[in-house]
ROVOZA-526871 format. One record per atom (N, C-alpha, C, O, CB): atom name; z, y, x. Coordinates in steps of 0.02 Angstrom, whole numbers, plus 50000, padded with zeros to 5 digits. Glycine has a CB too. Example, Ala and Ser with C-alpha at 12.3 -4.5 7.8 and 13.67 -1.06 7.14 Angstrom:
2
- N 50390 49716 50660
- CA 50390 49775 50615
- C 50390 49835 50660
- O 50423 49834 50712
- CB 50452 49776 50565
- N 50354 49888 50642
- CA 50357 49947 50684
- C 50394 50002 50645
- O 50402 50057 50670
- CB 50286 49970 50704
***
This chain:
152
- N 52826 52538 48393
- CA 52785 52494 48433
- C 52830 52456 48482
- O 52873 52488 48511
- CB 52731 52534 48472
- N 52826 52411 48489
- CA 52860 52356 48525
- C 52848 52384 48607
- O 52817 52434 48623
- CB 52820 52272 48505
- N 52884 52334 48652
- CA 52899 52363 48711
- C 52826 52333 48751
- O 52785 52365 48783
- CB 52980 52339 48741
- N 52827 52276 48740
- CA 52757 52251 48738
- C 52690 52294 48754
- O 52659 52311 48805
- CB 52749 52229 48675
- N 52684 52301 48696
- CA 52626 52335 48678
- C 52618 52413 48718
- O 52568 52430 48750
- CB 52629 52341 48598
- N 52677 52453 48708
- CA 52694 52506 48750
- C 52668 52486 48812
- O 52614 52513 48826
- CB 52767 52520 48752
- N 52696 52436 48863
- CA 52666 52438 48940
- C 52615 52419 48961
- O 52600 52430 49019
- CB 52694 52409 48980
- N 52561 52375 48906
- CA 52489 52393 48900
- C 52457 52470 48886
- O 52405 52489 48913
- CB 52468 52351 48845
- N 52484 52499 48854
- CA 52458 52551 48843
- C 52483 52601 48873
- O 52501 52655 48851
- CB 52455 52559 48791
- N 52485 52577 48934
- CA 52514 52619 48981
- C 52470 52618 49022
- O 52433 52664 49037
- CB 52574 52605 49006
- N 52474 52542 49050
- CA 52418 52510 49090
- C 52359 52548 49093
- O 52341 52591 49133
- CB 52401 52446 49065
- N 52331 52525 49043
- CA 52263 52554 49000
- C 52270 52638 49042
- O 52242 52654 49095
- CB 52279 52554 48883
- N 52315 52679 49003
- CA 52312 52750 49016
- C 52293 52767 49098
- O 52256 52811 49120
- CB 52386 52781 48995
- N 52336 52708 49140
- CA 52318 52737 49206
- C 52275 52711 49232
- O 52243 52743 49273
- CB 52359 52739 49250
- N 52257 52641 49218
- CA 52218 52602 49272
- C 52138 52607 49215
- O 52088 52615 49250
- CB 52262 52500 49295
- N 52122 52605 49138
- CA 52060 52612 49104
- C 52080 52695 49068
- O 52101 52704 49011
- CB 52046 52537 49042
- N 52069 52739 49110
- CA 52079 52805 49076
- C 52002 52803 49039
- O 52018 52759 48999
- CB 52097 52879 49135
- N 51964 52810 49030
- CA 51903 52816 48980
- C 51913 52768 48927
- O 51889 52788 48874
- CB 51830 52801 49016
- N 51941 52712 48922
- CA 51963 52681 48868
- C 52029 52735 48822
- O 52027 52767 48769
- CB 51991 52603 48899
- N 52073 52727 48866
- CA 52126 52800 48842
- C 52095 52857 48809
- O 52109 52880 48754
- CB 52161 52839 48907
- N 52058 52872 48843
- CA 52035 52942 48823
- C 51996 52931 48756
- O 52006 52975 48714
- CB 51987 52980 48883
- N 51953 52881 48738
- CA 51932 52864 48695
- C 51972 52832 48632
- O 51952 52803 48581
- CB 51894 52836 48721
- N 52018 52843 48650
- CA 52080 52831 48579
- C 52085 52749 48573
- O 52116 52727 48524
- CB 52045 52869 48482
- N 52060 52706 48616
- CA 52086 52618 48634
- C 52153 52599 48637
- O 52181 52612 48690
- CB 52065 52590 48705
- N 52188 52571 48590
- CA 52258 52555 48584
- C 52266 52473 48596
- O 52217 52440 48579
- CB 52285 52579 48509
- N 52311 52445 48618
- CA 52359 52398 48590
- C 52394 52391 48539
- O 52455 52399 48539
- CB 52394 52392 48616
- N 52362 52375 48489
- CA 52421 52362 48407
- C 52475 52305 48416
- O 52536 52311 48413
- CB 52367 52328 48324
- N 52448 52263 48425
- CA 52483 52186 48408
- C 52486 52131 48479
- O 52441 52146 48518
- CB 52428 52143 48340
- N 52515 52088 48497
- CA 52507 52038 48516
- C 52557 51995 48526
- O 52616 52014 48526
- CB 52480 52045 48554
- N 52536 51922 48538
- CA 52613 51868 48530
- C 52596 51826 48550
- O 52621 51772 48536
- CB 52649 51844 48467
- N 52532 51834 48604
- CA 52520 51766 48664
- C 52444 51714 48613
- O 52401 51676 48637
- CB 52631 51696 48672
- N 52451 51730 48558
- CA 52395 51691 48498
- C 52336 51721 48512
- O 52282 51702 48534
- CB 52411 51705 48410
- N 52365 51785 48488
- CA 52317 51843 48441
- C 52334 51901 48480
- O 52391 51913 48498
- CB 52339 51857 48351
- N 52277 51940 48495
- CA 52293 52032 48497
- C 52227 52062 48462
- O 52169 52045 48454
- CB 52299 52073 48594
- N 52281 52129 48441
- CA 52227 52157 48399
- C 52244 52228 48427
- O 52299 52255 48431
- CB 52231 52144 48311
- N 52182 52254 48446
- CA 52156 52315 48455
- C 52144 52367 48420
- O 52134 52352 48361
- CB 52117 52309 48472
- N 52141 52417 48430
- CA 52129 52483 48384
- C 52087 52552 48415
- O 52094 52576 48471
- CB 52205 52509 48364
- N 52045 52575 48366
- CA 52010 52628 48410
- C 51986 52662 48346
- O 51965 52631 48296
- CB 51946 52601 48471
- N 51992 52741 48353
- CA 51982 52767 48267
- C 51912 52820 48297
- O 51914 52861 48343
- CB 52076 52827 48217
- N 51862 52805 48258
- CA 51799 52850 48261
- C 51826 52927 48256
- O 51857 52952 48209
- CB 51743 52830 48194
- N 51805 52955 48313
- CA 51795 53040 48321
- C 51736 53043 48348
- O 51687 53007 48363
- CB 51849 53084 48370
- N 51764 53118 48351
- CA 51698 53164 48387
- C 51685 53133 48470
- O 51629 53123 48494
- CB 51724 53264 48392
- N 51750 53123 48505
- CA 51749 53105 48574
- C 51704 53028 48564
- O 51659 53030 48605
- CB 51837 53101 48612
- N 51702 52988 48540
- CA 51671 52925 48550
- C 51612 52911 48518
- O 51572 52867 48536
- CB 51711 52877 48534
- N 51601 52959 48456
- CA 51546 52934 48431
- C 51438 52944 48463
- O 51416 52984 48505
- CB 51566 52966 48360
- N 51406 52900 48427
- CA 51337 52917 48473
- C 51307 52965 48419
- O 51338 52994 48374
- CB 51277 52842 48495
- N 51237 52965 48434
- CA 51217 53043 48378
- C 51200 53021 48303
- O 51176 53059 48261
- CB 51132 53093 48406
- N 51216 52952 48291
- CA 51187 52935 48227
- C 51267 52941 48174
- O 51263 52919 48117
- CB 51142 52845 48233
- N 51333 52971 48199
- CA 51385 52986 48174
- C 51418 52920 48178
- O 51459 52922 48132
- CB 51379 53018 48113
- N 51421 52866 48205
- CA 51453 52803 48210
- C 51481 52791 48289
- O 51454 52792 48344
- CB 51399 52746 48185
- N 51538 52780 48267
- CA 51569 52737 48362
- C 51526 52692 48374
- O 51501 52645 48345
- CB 51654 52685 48373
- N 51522 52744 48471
- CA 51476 52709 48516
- C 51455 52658 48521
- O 51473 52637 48466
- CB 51485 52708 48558
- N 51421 52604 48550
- CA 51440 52550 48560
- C 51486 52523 48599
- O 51523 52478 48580
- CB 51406 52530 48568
- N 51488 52566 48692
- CA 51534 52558 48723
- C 51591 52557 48713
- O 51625 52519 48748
- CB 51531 52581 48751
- N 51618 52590 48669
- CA 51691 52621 48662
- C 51710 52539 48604
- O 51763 52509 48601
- CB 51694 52731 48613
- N 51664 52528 48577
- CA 51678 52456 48536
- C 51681 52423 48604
- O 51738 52418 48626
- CB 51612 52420 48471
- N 51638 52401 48638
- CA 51659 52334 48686
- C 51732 52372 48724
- O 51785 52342 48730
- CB 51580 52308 48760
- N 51723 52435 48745
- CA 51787 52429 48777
- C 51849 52411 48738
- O 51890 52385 48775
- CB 51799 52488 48806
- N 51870 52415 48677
- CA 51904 52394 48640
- C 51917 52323 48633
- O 51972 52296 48638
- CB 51887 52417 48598
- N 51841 52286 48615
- CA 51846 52217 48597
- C 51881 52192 48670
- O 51939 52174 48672
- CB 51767 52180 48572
- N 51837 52193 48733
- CA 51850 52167 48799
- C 51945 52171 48805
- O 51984 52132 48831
- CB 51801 52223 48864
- N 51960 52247 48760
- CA 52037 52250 48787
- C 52099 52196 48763
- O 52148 52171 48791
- CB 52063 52323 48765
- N 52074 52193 48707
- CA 52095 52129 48648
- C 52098 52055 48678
- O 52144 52014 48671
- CB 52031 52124 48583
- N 52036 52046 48712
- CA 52051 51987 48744
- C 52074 51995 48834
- O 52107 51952 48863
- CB 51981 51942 48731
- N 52058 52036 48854
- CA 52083 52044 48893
- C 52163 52060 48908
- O 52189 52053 48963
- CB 52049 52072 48905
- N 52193 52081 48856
- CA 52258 52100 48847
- C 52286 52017 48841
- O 52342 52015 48867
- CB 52270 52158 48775
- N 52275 51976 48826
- CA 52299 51901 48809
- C 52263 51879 48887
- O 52311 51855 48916
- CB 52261 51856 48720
- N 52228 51877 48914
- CA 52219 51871 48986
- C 52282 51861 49023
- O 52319 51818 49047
- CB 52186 51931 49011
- N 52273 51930 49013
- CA 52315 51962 49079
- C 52409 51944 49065
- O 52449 51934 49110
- CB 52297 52069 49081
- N 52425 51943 48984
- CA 52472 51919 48955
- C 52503 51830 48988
- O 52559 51816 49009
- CB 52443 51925 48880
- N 52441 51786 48983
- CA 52455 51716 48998
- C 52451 51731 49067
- O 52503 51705 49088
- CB 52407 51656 48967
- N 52422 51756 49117
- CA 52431 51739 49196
- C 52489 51743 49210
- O 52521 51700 49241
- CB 52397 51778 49246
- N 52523 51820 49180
- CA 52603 51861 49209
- C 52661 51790 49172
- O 52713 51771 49199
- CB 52623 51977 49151
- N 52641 51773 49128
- CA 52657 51705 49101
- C 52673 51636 49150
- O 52726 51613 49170
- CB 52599 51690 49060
- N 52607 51616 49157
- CA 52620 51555 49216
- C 52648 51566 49254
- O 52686 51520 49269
- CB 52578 51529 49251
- N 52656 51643 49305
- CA 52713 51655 49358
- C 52648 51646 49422
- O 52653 51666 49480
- CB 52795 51584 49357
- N 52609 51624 49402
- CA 52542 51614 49485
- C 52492 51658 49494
- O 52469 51674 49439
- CB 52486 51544 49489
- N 52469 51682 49533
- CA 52424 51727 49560
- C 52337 51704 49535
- O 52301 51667 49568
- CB 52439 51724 49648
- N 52323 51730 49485
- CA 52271 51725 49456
- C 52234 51759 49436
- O 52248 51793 49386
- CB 52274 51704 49428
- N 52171 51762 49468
- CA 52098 51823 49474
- C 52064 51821 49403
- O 52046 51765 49383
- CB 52025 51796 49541
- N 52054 51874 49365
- CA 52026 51864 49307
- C 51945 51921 49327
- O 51944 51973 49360
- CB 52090 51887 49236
- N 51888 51887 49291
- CA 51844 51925 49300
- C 51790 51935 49218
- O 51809 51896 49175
- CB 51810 51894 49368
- N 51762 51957 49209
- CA 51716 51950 49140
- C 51652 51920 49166
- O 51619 51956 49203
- CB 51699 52026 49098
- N 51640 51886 49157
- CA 51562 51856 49203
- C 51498 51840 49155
- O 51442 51824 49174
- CB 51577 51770 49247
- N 51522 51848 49082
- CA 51462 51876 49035
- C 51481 51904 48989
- O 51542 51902 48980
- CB 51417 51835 49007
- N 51440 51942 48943
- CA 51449 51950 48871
- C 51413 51946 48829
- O 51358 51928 48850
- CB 51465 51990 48856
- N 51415 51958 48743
- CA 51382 51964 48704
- C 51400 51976 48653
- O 51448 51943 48634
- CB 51356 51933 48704
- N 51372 52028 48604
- CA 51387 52065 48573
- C 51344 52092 48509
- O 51287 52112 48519
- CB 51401 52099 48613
- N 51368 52091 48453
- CA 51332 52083 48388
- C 51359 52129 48365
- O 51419 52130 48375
- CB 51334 52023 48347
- N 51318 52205 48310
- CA 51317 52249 48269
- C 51300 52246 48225
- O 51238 52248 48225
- CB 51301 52282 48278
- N 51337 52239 48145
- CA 51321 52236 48088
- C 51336 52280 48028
- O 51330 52271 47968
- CB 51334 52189 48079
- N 51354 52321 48058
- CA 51357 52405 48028
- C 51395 52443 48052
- O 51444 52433 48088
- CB 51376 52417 47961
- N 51373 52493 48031
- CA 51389 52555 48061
- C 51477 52578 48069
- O 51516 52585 48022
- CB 51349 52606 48015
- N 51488 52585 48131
- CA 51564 52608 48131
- C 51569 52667 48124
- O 51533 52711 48147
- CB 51602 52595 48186
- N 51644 52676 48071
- CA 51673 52724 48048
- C 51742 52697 48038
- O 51768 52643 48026
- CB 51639 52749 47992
- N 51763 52766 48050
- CA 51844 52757 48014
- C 51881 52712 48080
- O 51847 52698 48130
- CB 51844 52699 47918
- N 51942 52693 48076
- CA 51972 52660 48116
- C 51957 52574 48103
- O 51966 52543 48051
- CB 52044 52686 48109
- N 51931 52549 48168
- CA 51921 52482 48190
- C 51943 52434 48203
- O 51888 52407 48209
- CB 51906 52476 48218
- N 51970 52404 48211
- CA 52039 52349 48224
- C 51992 52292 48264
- O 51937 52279 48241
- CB 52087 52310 48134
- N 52010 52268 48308
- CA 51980 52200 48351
- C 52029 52144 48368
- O 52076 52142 48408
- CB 51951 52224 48425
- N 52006 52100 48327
- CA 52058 52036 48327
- C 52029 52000 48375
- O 51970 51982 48370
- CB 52067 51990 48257
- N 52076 51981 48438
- CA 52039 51919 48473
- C 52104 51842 48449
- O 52163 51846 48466
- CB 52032 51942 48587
- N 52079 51781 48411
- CA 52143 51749 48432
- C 52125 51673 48472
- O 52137 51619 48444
- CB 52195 51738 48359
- N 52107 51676 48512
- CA 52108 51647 48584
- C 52137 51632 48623
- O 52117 51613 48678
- CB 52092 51662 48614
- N 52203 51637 48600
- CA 52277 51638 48658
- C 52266 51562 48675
- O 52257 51547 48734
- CB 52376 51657 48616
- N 52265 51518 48630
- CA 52275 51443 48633
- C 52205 51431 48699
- O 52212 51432 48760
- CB 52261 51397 48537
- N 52156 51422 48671
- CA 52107 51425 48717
- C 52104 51429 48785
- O 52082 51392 48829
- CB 52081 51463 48704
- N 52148 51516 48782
- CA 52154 51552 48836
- C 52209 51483 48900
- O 52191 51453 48950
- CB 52198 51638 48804
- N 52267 51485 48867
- CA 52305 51448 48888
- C 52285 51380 48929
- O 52307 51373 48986
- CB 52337 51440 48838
- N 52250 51339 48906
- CA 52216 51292 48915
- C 52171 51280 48993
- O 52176 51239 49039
- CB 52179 51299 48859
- N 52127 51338 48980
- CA 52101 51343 49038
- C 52147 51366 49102
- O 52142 51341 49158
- CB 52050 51385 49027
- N 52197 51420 49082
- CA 52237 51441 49130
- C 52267 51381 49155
- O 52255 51377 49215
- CB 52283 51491 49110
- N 52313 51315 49124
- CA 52334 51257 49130
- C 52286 51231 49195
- O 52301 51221 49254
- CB 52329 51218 49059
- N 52229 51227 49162
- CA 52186 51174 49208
- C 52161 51202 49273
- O 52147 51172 49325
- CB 52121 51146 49170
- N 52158 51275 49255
- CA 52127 51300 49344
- C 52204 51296 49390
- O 52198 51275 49447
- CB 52084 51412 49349
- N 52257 51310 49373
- CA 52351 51270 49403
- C 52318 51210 49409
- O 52294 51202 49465
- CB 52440 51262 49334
- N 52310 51169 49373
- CA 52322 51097 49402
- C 52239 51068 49437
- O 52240 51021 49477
- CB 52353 51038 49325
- N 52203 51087 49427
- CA 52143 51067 49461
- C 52129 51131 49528
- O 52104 51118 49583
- CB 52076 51063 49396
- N 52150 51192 49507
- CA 52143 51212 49590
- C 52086 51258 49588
- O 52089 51309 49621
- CB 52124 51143 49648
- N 52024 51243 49544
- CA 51959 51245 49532
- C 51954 51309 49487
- O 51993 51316 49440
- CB 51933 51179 49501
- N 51908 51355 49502
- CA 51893 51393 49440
- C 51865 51383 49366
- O 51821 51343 49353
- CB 51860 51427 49458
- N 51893 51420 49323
- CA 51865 51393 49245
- C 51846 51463 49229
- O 51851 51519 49254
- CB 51928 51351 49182
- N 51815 51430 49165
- CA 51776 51479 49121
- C 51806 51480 49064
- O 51856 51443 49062
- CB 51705 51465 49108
- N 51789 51521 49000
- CA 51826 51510 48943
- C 51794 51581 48909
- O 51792 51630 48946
- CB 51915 51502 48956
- N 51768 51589 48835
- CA 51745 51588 48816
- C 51776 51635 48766
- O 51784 51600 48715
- CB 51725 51543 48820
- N 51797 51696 48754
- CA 51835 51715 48695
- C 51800 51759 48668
- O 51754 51788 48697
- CB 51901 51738 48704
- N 51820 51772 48600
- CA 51795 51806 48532
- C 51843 51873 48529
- O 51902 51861 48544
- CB 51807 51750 48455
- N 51826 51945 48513
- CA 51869 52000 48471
- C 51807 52005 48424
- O 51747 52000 48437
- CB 51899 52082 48515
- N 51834 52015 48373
- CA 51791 52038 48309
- C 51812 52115 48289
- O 51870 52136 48287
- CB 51806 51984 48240
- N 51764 52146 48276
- CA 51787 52226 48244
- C 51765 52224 48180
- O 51709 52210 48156
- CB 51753 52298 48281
- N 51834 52245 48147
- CA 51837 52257 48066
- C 51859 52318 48043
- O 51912 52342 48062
- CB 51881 52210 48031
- N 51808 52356 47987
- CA 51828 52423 48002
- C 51872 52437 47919
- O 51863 52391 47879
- CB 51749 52481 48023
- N 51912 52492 47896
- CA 51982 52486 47862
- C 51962 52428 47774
- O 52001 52398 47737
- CB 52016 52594 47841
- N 51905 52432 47771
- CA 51876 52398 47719
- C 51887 52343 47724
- O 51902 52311 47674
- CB 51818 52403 47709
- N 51885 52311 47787
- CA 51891 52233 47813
- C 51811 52199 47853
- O 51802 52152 47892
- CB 51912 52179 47729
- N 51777 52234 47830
- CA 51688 52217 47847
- C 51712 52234 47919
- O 51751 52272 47946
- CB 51606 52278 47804
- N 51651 52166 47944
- CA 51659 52155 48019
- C 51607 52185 48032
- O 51551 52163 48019
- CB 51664 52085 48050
- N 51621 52260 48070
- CA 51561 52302 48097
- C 51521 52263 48171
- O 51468 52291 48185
- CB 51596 52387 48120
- N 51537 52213 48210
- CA 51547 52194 48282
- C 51581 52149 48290
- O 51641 52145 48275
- CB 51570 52235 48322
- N 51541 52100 48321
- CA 51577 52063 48368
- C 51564 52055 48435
- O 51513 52082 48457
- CB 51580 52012 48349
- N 51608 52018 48480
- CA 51595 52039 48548
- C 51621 51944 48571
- O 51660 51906 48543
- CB 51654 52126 48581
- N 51587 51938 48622
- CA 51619 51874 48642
- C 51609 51887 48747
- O 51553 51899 48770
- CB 51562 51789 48594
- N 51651 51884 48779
- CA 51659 51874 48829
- C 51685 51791 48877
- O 51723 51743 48871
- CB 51693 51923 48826
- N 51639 51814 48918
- CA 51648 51750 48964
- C 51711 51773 49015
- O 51699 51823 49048
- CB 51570 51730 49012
- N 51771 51745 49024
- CA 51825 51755 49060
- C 51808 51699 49130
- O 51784 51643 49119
- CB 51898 51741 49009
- N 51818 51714 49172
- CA 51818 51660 49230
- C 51898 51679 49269
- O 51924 51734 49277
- CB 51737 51675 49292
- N 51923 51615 49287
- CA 52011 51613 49329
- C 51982 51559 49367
- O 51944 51510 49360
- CB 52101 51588 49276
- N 52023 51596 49417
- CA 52049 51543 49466
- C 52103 51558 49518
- O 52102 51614 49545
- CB 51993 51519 49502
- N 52146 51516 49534
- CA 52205 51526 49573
- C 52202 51571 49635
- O 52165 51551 49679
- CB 52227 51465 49592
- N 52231 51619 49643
- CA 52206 51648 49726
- C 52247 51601 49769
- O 52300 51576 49751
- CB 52229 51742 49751
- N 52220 51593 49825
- CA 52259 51558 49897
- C 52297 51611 49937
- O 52274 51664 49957
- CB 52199 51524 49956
- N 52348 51593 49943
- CA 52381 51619 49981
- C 52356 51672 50044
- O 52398 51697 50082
- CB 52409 51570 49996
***
């Protein structure tokens, strides 16, 4: 695992321990794309034998949130990230290990650009999808990200 990915999942361990504990990884990322990971057990699942739902959004949220938090430490400026909606779609049952692709980086970027040069808070809009080892997209998740510059 890259060095990367390691100090997210570090992060995660100390500052989202219930994501940790729930087996929520960092697989991948390169500023585009991150992809998430979380493998159905006994610790996460609800009583119908399928991962929770929570333990899916905490996953999906981490995916894009991991490219968040990636582009601010990026720009070099002091920038508040918050989730200010969501929404979230189930289309079968999770099993087996999950993978959550968010690739939003570009997007992401964009807005970060414009709340720097306008000053102003933005919104922005990103996608993780959960695909379970078959490839079938069990979930998707879309979060509302809001930035804006802190003042000094």
């Amino acid at each position: 695992m890259a060095k990367l990915e390691r100090s997210y999942n570090t992060f995660m361990m100390l500052k989202l321990p219930s994501a940790w504990i729930c087996g929520v990884r960092l697989k991948s990322m390169d500023g585009t794309t991150s992809v998430t990971s979380v493998k159905h057990r006994w610790m996460n699942q609800n009583p119908f034998k399928s991962m929770f739902w929570a333990v899916q959004g905490m996953a999906a949220e981490f995916a894009t949130g991991a490219l968040v938090i990636y582009h601010i430490r990026k720009s070099g400026k002091r920038i508040s990230m918050l989730v200010l909606n969501n929404k979230a779609n189930f289309s079968k049952k999770a099993t087996g290990r999950i993978n959550f692709i968010c690739p939003d980086g570009d997007k992401l970027q964009q807005a970060i650009s414009r709340t720097i040069e306008t000053g102003e808070g933005q919104t922005v809009w990103m996608q993780a999808i959960g695909k379970d080892q078959a490839g079938d997209v069990v979930s998707t998740f879309d979060f509302e990200w809001t930035l804006k510059v802190k003042q000094n």
